[in-house]
DRENRO-333145 format. One record per residue (C-alpha): residue number from 1; residue in three letters; x, y, z. Coordinates in steps of 0.5 Angstrom, whole numbers, m for minus. Example, Ala and Ser with C-alpha at 12.3 -4.5 7.8 and 13.67 -1.06 7.14 Angstrom:
% DRENRO-333145
PT	1	ala	25	m9	16
PT	2	ser	27	m2	14
END
This chain:
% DRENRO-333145
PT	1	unk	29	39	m62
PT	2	unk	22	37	m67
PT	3	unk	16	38	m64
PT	4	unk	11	32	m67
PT	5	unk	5	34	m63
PT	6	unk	2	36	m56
PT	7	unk	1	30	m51
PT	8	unk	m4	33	m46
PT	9	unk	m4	41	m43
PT	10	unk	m4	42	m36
PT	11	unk	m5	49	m32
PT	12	unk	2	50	m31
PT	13	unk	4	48	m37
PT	14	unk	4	43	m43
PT	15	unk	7	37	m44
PT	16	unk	10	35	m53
PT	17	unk	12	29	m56
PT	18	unk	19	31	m60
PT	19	unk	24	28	m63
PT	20	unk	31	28	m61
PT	21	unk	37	26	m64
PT	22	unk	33	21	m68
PT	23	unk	29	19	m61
PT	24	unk	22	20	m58
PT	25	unk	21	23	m51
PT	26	unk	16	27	m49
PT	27	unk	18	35	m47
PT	28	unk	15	39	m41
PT	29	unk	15	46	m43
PT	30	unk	13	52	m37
PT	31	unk	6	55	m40
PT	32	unk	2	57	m34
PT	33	unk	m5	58	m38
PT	34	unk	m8	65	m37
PT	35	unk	m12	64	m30
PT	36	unk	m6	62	m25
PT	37	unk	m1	67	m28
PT	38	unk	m6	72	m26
PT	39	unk	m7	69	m19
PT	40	unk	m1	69	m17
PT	41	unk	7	72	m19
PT	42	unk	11	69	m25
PT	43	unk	17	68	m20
PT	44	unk	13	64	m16
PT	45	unk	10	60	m21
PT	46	unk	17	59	m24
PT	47	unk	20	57	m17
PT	48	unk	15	52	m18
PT	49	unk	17	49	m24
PT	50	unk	25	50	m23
PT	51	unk	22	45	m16
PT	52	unk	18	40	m20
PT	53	unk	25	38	m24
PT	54	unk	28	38	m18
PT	55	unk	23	34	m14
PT	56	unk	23	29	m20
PT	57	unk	30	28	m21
PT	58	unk	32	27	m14
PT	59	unk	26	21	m14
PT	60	unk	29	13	m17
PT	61	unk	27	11	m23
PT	62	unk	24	5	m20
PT	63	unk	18	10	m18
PT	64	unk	18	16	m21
PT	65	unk	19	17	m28
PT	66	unk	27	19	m30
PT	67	unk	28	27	m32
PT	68	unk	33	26	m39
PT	69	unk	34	34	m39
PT	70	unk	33	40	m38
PT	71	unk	34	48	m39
PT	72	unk	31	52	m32
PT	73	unk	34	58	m36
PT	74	unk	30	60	m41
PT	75	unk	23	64	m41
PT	76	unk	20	56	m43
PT	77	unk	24	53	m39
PT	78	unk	23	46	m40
PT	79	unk	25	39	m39
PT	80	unk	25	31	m42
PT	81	unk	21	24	m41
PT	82	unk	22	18	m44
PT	83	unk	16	17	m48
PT	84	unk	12	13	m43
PT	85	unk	6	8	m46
PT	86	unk	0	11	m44
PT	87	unk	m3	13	m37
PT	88	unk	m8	10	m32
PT	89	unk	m14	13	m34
PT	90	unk	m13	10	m41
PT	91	unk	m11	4	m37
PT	92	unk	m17	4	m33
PT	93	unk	m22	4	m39
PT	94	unk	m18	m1	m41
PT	95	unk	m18	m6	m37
PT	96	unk	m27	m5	m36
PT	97	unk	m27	m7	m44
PT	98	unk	m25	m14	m41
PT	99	unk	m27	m15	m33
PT	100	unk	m20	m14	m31
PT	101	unk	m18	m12	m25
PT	102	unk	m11	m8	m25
PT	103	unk	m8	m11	m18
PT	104	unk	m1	m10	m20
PT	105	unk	m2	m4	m23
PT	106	unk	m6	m1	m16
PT	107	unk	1	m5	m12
PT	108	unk	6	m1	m16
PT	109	unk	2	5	m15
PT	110	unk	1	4	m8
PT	111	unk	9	3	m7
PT	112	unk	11	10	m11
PT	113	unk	7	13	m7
PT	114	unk	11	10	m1
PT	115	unk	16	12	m4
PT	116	unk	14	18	m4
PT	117	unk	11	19	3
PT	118	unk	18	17	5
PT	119	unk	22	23	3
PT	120	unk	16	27	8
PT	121	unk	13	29	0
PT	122	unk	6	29	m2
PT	123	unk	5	29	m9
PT	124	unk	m2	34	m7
PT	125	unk	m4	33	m15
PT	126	unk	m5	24	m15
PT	127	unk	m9	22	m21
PT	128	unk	m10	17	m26
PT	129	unk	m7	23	m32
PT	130	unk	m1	23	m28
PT	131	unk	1	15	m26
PT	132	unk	5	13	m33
PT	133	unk	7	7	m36
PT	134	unk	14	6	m36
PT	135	unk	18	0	m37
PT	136	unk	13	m4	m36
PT	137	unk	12	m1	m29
PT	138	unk	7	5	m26
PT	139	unk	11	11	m24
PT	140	unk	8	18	m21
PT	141	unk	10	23	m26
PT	142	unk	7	31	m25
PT	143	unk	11	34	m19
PT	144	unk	8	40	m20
PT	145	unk	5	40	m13
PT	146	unk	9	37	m10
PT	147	unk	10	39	m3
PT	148	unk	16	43	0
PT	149	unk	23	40	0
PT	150	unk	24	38	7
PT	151	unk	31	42	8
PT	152	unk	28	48	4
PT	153	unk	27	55	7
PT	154	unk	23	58	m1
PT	155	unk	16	57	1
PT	156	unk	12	57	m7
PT	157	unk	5	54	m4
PT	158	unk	0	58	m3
PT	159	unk	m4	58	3
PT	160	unk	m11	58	1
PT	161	unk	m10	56	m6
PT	162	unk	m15	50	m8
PT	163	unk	m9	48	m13
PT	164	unk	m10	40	m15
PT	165	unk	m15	36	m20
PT	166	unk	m22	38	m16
PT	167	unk	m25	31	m18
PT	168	unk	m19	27	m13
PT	169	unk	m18	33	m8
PT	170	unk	m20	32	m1
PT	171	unk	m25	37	2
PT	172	unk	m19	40	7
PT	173	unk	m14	41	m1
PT	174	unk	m21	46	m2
PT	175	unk	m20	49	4
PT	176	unk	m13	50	6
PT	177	unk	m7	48	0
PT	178	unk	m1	48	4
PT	179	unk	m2	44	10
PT	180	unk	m5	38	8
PT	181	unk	m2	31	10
PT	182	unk	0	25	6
PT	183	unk	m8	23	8
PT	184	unk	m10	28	2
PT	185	unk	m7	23	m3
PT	186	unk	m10	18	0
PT	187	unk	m16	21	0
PT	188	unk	m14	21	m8
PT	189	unk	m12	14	m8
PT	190	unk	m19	13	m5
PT	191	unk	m22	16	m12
PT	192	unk	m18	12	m17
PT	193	unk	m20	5	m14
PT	194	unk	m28	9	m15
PT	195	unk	m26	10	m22
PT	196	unk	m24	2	m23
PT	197	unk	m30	0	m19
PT	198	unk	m36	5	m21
PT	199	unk	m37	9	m27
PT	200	unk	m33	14	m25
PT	201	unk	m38	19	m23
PT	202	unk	m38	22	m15
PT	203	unk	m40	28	m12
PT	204	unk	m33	31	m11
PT	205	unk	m31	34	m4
PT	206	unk	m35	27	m2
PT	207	unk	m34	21	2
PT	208	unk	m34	15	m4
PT	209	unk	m36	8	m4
PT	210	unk	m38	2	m8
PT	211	unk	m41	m4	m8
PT	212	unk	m37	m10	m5
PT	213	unk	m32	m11	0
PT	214	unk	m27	m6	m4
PT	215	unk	m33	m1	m3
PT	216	unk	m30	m2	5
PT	217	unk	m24	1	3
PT	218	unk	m27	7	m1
PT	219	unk	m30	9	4
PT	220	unk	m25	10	9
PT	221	unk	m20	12	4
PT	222	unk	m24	18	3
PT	223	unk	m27	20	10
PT	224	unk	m28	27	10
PT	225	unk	m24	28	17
PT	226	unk	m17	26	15
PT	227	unk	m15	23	21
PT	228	unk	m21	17	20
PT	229	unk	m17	16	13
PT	230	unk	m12	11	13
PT	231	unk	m6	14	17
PT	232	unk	m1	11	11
PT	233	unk	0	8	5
PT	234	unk	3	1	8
PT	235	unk	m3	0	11
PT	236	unk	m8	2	6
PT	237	unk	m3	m3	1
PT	238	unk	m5	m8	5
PT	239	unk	m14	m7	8
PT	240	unk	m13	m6	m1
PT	241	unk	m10	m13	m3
PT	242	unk	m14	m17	2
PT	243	unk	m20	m14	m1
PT	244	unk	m19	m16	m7
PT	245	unk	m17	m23	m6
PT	246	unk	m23	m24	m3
PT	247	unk	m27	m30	m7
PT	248	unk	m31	m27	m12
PT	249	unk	m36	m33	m11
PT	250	unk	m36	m33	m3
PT	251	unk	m42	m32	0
PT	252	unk	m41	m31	8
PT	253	unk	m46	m30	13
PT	254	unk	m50	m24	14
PT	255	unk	m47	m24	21
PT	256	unk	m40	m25	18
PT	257	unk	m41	m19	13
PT	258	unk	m44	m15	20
PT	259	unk	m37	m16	23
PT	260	unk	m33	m14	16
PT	261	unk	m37	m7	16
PT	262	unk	m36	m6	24
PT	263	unk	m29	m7	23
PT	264	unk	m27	m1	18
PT	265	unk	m29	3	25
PT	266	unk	m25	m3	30
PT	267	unk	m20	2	32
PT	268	unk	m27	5	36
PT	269	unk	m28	m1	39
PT	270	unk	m29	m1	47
PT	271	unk	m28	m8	51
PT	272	unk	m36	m10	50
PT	273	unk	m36	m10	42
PT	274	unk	m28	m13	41
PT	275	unk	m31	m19	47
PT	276	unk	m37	m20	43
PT	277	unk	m32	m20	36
PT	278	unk	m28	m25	40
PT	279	unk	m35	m30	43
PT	280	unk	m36	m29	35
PT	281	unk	m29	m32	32
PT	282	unk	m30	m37	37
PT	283	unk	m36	m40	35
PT	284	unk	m34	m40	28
PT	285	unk	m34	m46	24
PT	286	unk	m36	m45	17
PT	287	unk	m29	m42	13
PT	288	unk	m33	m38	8
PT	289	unk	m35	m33	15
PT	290	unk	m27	m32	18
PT	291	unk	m25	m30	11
PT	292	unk	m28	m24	10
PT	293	unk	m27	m22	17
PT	294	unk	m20	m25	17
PT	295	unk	m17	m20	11
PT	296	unk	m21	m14	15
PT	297	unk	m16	m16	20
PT	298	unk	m10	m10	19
PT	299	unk	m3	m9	24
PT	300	unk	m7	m2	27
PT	301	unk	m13	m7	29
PT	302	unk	m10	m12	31
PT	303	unk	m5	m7	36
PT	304	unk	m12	m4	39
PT	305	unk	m14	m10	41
PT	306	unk	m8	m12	44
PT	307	unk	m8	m5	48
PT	308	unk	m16	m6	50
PT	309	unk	m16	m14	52
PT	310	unk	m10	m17	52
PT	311	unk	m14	m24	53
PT	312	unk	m20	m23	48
PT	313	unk	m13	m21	43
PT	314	unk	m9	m27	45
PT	315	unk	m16	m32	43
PT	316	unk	m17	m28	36
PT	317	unk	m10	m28	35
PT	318	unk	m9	m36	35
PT	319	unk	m15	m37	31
PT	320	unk	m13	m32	26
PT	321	unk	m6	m37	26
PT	322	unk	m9	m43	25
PT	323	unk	m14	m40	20
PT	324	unk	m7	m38	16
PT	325	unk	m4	m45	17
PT	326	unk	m10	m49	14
PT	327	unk	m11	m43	8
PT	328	unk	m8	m42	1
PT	329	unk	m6	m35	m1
PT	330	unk	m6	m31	m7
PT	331	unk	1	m29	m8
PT	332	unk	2	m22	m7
PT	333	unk	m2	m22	m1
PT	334	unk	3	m27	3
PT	335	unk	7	m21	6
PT	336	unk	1	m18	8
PT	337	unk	m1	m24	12
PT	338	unk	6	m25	13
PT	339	unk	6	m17	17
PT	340	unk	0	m18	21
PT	341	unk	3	m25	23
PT	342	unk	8	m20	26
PT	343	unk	4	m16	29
PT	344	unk	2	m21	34
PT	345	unk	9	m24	35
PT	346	unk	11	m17	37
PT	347	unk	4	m16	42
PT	348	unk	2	m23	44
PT	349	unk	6	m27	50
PT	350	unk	10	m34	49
PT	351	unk	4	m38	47
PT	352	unk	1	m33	41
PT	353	unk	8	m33	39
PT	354	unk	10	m40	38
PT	355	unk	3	m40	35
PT	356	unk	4	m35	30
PT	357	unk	12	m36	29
PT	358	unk	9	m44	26
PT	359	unk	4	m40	22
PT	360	unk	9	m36	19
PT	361	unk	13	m42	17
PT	362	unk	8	m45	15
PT	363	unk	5	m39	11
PT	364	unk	13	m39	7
PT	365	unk	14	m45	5
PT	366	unk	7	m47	2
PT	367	unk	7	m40	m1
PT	368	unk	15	m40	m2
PT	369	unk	15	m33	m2
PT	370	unk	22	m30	0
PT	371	unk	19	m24	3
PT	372	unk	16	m28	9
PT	373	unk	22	m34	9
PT	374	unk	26	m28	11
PT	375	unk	22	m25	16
PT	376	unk	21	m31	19
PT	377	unk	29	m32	18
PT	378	unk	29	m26	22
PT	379	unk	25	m27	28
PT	380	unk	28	m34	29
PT	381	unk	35	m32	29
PT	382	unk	40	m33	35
PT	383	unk	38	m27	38
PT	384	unk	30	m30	40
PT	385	unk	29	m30	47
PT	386	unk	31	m37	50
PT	387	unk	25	m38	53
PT	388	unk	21	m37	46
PT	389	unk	26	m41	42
PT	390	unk	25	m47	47
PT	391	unk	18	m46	46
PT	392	unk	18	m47	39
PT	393	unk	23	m53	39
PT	394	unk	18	m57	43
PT	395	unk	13	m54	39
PT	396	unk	16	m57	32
PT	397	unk	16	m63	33
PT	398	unk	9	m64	36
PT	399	unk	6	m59	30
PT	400	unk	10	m65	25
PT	401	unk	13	m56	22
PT	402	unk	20	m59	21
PT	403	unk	20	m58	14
PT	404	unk	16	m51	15
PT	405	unk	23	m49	17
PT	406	unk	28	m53	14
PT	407	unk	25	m51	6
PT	408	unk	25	m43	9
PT	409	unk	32	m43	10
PT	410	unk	34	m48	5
PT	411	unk	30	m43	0
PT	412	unk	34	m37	2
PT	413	unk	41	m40	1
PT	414	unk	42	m41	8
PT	415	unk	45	m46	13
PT	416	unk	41	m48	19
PT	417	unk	45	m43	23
PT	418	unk	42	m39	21
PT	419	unk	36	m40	26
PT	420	unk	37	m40	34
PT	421	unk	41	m46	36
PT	422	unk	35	m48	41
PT	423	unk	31	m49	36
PT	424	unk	37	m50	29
PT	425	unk	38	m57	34
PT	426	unk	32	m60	33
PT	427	unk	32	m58	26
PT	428	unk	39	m62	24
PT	429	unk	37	m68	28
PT	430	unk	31	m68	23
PT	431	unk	35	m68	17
PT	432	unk	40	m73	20
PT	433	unk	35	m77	20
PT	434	unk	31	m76	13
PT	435	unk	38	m78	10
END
């Protein structure tokens, strides 16, 4: 193995580019720099590295970058990489040269992430250094402080150890290293969107923001409670997509922006403000007002409003339904749109239902996005409530939404059948006719 030159140094350890065998991959080598050895034991720093290998090859390539090799026997012990492109923060500085905005990239990020916080792992070190291009994907790299396996009984975390990158730690990672929850990568998140949308310049420890409506979810990324932050990355993947896809020359109504401001703390409301929020929504008659309230709109928001008011609920759920019918979307945020469709049909009652289900099929065939034709597969399927299927055989017909459903099935391979047969019925004698 050749070591052709040192790509970047950590504080436990560097990380070389080397030629093997006539291939290039990158090479990280255990080298605790001289103030963590002396803060705490060798072994429990070589624990760490021993885990961090172990955490990285457990993960899918899909997320996480594949570890090639290794030697955790050794006084540098070591393990490979495949050579990745470049990182974000090259990438952010990039993208700020011509005016882009890194969406995909932030939505694969996001999903690694997932990934991660699926397995009961936080990654406690999240920043743009440690996001790697690779494959034309962006995976997660630098296990280093990644939490505790689930199943393990070794405990290689300081307590108080303020460990992480200070610019992207959240303030309560200051304080208390090994009891943070998957809120403090959020938290971290929070100060790479900061690093896309400003100069990149904050007061650490500190709740962040920007101009615009990605500033909204700045701010609630990088609460300084951790349980005023979003509770997971689903949901933050979602308040994210629709705030980007808002039109950069919308100019809704100062009332309108009102609302969008109120609703980054609508899981706070009482009955009077989610009353008002309604009377509002009713009133609405020029579109550019209900979409930045509509994006606004994420799965928690919506449960609450059903918990507070199931009436108020029902009459801005039919709205938001209609407003999805008539309206055209980016196409990554279709299965956004398409989740919080869903959350009405699970909260509402057969009317909402019916509403919302002809908008998911509207929304998975104008769009003929695979993800919502399967959701809409799936809640339509012979296993629907009578009284509901029955409902939406009369309401396919009066809504003209034949097609809606049809195209959906058709998209997916499938037969009619595939649909209640209350509702399948009315759909094939549709197609009877058409031939």
């Amino acid at each position: 193995m050749e070591v052709i030159r040192e790509i970047d140094r950590g504080g436990f350890g560097r990380v070389e580019e080397c030629e093997i065998d006539g291939s290039r991959v990158a090479r990280k080598v255990f080298d605790p720099n001289s103030e963590i050895r002396k803060a705490t034991p060798i072994e429990k720093l070589r624990a760490r590295f021993k885990r961090e290998v172990l955490v990285q090859s457990m993960l899918p390539s899909t997320f996480a970058l594949p570890i090639l090799d290794h030697d955790l026997e050794c006084d540098e012990m070591w393990y490979t990489m495949p050579l990745c492109e470049r990182n974000f923060l090259v990438q952010i500085q990039m993208d700020k040269a011509i005016g882009n905005i890194p969406r995909e990239a932030l939505t694969q990020i996001l999903e690694a992430l997932e990934d991660l916080h699926s397995r009961d792992l936080k990654h406690r070190d999240l920043n743009p250094r440690n996001i790697l291009l690779h494959d034309g994907r962006w995976k997660l790299a630098d296990f280093g402080l990644v939490s505790p396996l689930p199943d393990s009984s070794s405990n290689v975390s300081s307590s108080l150890a303020a460990w992480g990158t200070f610019s992207y730690m959240a303030p309560e990672q200051s304080l208390d290293f090994k009891r943070v929850e998957n809120t403090a990568d959020i938290y971290a998140f929070g100060c790479i969107i900061h690093d896309i949308f400003t100069d990149g310049q904050r007061i650490p420890l500190a709740k962040q923001t920007c101009d615009g409506p990605v500033g909204l979810v700045i701010e609630r990324c990088t609460e300084i409670d951790p349980g005023r932050r979003f509770k997971n990355v689903s949901t933050l993947k979602g308040v994210l997509l629709t705030s980007l896809s808002q039109p950069l020359n919308l100019k809704p109504s100062t009332a309108s922006n009102e609302w969008r401001s109120l609703l980054t703390s609508a899981i706070e409301w009482g009955p009077e403000r989610l009353r008002e929020f309604a009377r509002f929504i009713s009133k609405v008659e020029d579109q550019a007002d209900l979409i930045p309230v509509f994006m606004a709109l994420d799965e928690e928001i919506l449960e609450h409003f059903f918990q507070l008011d199931i009436g108020y609920a029902e009459s801005i759920a039919k709205e938001y339904a209609s407003w999805v019918r008539r309206s055209g979307f980016d196409f990554d945020i279709c299965d956004v749109i398409a989740n919080r469709l869903l959350t009405i049909i699970e909260q509402g009652g057969t009317d909402v239902k019916a509403t919302s289900i002809l908008a998911l099929a509207r929304l998975a065939k104008s769009h003929h996005r695979f993800y919502v034709m399967r959701r809409l597969v799936r809640v339509c399927s012979p296993e629907m409530d009578t009284a509901l299927a029955q409902r939406m055989a009369f309401e396919i017909p009066v809504e003209d939404a034949y097609w809606d459903f049809i195209d959906s099935a058709a998209g997916l391979g499938l037969e009619l059948e595939v649909f209640h047969p209350t509702i399948g019925t009315v759909l094939l004698e549709r197609v009877n006719r058409h031939r």
